[in-house]
C-alpha positions as CSV (number, residue, x, y, z in Angstrom):
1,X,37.3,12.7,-12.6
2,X,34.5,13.1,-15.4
3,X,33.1,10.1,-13.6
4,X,33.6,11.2,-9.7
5,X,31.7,14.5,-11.1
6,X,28.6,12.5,-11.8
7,X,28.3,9.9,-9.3
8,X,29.1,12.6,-6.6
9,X,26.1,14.3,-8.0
10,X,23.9,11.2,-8.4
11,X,24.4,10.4,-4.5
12,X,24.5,13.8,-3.0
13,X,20.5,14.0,-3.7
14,X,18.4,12.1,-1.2
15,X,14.2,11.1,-1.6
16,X,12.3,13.7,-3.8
17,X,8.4,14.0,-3.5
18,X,7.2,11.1,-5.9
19,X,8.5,7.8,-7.1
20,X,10.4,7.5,-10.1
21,X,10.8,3.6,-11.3
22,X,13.7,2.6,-13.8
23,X,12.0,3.6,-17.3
24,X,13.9,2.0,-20.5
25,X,12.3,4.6,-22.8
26,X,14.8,6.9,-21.9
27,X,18.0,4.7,-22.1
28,X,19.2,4.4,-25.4
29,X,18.8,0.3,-26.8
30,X,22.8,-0.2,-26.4
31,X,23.8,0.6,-22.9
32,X,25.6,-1.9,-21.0
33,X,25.9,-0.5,-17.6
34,X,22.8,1.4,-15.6
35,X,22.4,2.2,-11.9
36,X,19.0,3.4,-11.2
37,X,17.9,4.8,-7.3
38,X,14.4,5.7,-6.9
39,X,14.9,8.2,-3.8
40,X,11.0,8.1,-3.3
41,X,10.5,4.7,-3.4
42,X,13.4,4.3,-1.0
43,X,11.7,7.2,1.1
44,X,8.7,5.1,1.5
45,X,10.1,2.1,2.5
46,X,9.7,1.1,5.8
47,X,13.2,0.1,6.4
48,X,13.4,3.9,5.9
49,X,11.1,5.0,7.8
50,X,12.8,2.8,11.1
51,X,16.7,4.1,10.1
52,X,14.9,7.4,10.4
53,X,13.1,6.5,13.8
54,X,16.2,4.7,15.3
55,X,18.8,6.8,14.4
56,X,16.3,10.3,15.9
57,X,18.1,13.7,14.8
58,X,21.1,12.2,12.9
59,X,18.9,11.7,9.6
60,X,16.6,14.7,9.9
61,X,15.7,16.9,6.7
62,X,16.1,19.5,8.7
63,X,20.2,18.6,8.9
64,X,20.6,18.3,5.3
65,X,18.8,20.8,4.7
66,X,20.5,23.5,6.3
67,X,23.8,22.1,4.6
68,X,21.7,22.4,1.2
69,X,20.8,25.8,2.3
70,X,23.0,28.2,0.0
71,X,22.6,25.8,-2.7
72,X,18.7,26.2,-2.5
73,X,19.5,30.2,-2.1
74,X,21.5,30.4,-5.4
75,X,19.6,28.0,-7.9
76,X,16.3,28.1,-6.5
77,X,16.3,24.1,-6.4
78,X,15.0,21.7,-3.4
79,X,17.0,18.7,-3.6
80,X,14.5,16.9,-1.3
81,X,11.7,18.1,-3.3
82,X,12.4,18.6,-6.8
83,X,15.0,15.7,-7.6
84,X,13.1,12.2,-7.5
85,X,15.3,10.0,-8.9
86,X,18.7,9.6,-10.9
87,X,19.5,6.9,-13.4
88,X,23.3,6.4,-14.2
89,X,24.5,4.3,-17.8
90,X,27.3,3.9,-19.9
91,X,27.5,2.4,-23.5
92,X,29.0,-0.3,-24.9
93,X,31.7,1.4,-26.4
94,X,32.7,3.3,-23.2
95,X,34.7,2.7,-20.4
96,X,33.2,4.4,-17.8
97,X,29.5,5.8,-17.1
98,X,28.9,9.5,-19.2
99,X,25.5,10.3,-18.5
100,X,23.1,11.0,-15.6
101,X,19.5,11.2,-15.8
102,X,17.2,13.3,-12.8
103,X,13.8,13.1,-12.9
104,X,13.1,16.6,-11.6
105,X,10.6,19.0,-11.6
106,X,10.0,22.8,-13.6
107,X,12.0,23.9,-10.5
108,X,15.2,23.0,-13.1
109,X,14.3,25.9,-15.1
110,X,14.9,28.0,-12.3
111,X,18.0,26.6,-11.5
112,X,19.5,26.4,-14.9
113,X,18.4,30.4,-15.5
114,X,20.9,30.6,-12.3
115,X,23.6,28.3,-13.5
116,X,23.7,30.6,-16.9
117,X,25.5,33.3,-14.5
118,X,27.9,31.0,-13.8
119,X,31.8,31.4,-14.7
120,X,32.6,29.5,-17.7
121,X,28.8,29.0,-18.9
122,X,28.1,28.8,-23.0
123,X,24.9,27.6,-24.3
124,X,25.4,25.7,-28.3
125,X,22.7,24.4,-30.5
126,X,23.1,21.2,-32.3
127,X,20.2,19.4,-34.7
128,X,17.6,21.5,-33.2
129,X,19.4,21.0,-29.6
130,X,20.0,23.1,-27.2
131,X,22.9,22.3,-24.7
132,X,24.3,23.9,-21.4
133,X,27.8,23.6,-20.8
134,X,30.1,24.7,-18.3
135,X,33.8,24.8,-18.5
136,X,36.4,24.1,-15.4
137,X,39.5,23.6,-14.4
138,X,40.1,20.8,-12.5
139,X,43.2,18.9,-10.9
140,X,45.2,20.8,-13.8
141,X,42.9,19.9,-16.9
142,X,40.3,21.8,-18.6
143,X,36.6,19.6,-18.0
144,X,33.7,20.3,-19.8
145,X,29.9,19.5,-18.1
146,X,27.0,19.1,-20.7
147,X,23.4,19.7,-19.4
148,X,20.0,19.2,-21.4
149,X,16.6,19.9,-20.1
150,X,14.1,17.4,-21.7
151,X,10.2,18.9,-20.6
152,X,7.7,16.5,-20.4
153,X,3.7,16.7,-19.4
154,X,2.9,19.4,-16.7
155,X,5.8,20.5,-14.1
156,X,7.9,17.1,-15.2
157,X,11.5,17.5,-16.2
158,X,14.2,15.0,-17.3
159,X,17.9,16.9,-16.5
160,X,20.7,15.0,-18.2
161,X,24.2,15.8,-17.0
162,X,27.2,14.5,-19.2
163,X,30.7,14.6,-19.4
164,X,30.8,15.2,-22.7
165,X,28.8,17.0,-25.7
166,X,28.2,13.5,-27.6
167,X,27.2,11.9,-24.9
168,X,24.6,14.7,-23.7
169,X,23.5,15.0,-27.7
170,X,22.5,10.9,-27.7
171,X,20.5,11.2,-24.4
172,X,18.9,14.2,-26.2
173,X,18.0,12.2,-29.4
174,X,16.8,8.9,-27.1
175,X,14.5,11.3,-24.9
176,X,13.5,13.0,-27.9
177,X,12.1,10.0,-29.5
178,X,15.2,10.2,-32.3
179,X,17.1,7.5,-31.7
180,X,16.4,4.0,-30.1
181,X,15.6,3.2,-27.0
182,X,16.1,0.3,-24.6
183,X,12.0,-0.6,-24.3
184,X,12.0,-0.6,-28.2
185,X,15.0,-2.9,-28.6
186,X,17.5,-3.0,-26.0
187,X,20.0,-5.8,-26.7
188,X,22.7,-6.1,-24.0
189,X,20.9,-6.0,-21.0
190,X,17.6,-7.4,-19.7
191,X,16.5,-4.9,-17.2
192,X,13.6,-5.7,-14.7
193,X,13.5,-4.8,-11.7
194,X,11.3,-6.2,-9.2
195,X,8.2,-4.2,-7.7
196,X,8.9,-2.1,-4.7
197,X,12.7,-1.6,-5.9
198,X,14.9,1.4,-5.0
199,X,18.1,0.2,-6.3
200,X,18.5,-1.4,-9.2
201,X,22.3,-2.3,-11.1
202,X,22.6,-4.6,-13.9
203,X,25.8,-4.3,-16.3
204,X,26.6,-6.9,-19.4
205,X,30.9,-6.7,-18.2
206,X,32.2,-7.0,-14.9
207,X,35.5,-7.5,-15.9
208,X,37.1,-4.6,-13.7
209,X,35.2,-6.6,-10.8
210,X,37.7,-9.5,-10.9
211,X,40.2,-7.6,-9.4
212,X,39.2,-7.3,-6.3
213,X,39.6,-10.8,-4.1
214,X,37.6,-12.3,-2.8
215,X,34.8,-11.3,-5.3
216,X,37.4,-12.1,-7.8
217,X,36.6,-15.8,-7.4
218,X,33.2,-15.2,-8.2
219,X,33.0,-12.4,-11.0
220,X,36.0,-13.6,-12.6
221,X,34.0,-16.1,-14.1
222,X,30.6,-14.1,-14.8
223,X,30.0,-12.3,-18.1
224,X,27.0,-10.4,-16.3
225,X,25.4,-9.0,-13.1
226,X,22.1,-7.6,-12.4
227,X,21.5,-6.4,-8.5
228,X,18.2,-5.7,-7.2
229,X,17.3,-4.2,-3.5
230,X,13.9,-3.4,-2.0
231,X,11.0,-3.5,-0.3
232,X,7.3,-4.8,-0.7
233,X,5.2,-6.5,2.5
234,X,7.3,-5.0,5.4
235,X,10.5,-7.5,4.0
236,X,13.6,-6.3,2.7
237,X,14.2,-8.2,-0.9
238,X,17.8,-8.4,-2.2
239,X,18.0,-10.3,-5.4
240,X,21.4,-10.8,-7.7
241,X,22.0,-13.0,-10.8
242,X,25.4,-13.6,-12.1
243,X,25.5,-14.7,-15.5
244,X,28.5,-16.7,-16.4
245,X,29.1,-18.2,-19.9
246,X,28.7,-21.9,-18.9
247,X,26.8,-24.7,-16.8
248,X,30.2,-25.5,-15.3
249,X,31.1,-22.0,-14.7
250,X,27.5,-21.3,-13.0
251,X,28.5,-24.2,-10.8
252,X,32.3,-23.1,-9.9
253,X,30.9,-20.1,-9.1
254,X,27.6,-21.5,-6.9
255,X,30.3,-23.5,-5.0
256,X,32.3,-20.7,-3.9
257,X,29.4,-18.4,-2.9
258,X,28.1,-21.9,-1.0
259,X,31.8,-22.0,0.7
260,X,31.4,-18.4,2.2
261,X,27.9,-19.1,3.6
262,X,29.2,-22.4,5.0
263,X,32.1,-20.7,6.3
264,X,30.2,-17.9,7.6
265,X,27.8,-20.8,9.4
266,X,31.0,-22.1,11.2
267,X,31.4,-18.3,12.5
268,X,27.7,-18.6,14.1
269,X,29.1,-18.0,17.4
270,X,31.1,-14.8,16.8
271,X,28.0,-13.6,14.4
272,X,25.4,-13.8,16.6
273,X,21.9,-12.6,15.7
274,X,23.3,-11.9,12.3
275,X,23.6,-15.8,11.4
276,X,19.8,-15.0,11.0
277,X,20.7,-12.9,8.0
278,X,22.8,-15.6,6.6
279,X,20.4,-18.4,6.9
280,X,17.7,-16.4,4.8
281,X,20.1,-16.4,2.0
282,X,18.8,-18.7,-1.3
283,X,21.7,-19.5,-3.8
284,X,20.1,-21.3,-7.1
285,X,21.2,-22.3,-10.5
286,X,19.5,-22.5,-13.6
287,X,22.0,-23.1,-16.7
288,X,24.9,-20.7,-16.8
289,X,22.6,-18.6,-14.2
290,X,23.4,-18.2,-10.6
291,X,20.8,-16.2,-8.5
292,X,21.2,-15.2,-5.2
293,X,18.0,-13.8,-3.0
294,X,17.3,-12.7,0.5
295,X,14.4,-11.7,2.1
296,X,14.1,-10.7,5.3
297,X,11.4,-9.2,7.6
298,X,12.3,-5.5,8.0
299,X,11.5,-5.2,11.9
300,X,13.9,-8.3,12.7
301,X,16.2,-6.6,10.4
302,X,16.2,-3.7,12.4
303,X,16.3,-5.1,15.8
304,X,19.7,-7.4,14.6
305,X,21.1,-4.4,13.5
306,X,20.9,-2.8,16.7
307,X,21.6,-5.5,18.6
308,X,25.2,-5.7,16.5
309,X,25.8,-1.5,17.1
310,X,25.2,-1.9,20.5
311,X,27.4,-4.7,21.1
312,X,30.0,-3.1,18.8
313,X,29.9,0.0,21.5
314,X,29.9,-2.8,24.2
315,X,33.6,-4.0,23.3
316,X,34.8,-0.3,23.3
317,X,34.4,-0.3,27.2
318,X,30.9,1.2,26.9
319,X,27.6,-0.4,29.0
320,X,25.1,-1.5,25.9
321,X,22.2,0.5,26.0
């Protein structure tokens, strides 16, 4: 539930005002698992800015923000304004993610002098750090949330939310410059995403992955995943690399990813203008390495898209428009 709390939080926000790339200085050097989404860089894409276009009222600020609206009332805070980005890690010795990182603005100070009002509010020092907690009671146990505001230059503000008061304290000490950080000596993962990324996963275990079929067939054999999505030159770049922990395992698992795109080309008929999609994928490997990219102009994208939808309302009795 700890877990639910967080990533709830981390996809309720949509774009802020200014981009926010993944930045290692602030994740400590062990983590193993990270999820970054740059909600202005996404904002600025222009796949974005066509969803927005194409899809008219159904994706207005205006919509979200009147759902956002007591929110905004009682803690002072503009999601769409003052919340730019949100990075999600775990560490090597945990099993799920504990920590959630917003890049934010001073409008957090606001927010948290509201939050202190709240029921089941207690503020605790620590080594010269100040947490916020709140205490609830949820799905018949007692939940604790740990929040630290980090200031940086100017209006800047780094919010973490954890599940726990250790977990809040080490993102403390890494922000703070008192423990290590993943630019100084990260070990487990390599973290690099490409320029114009929104959305950026890598994680050194993806061993809960190989229960699922029929990705089981693929991560079952990988000791490693980094995923990469976004945008640069009007084309929509998608890049994964699944590290296994062999040549021959790289190759078992480049032959079943080259059976579903053969299998998928045998389907051409049924998939239509979307075989375009599958023809721009690019499977390699290198070693124990398997990459996967795609690029793909984001107009065509687009049109495909809604060529699909419209023929999807077509076979519910409806005239395509």
């Amino acid at each position: 539930m700890k877990t639910l709390l967080l990533l709830t939080a981390a996809l309720l926000f949509p774009p802020g005002s200014r981009p926010d790339e993944l930045r290692r200085e602030r994740l400590p050097a062990d983590v193993d698992f990270v999820v970054h989404l740059d909600f202005e860089g996404l904002q600025r894409t222009e796949l974005w800015r066509h969803v927005k276009e194409s899809s008219g009222a159904e994706l207005e600020i205006e919509d979200f923000d009147e759902e956002f609206g007591e929110f905004k009332e009682r803690f002072g805070l503009d999601p769409f304004t003052d919340v730019r980005a949100v990075t999600l890690y775990k560490m090597e010795s945990e099993e799920d993610p504990t920590v959630a990182l917003f890049s934010t603005t001073a409008k957090i100070d606001q927010a948290l002098a509201a939050g202190q009002k709240e029921p089941g509010y207690a503020r605790i020092r620590e080594g010269g750090i100040e947490l916020h907690t709140w205490q609830h009671h949820d799905d018949g146990q007692d939940e604790t949330v740990c929040a630290y505001i980090h200031v940086l230059r100017g209006d800047e503000r780094v919010a973490v939310l954890a599940s726990n008061k250790e977990s809040a304290l080490r993102a403390a000490r890494v922000l703070r410059g008192e423990q290590p950080n993943h630019a100084a000596g990260g070990s487990l993962l390599t973290l690099n995403p490409a320029p114009g990324s929104f959305l950026y996963l890598a994680a050194a275990n993806i061993s809960q992955l190989d229960e699922f079929s029929p990705a089981s067939q693929v991560f079952g054999l990988a000791q490693g995943i980094q995923v990469d999505l976004g945008e640069a030159g009007g084309f929509l770049q998608a890049h994964m690399g699944v590290a296994t922990d062999s040549p021959e395992n790289a190759r078992n698992v480049s032959d079943v990813v080259q059976g579903l795109i053969a299998l998928g080309s045998l389907a051409g008929g049924e998939l239509g203008p979307a075989l375009e999609l599958l023809r721009a994928v690019r499977l390699n490997t290198r070693g124990s390495l398997v990459t996967v990219d795609f690029s793909f102009g984001v107009q065509r994208l687009i049109e495909i898209l809604e060529t699909v939808h419209d023929g999807d309302e077509g076979d519910d009795g409806e005239e395509p428009r």
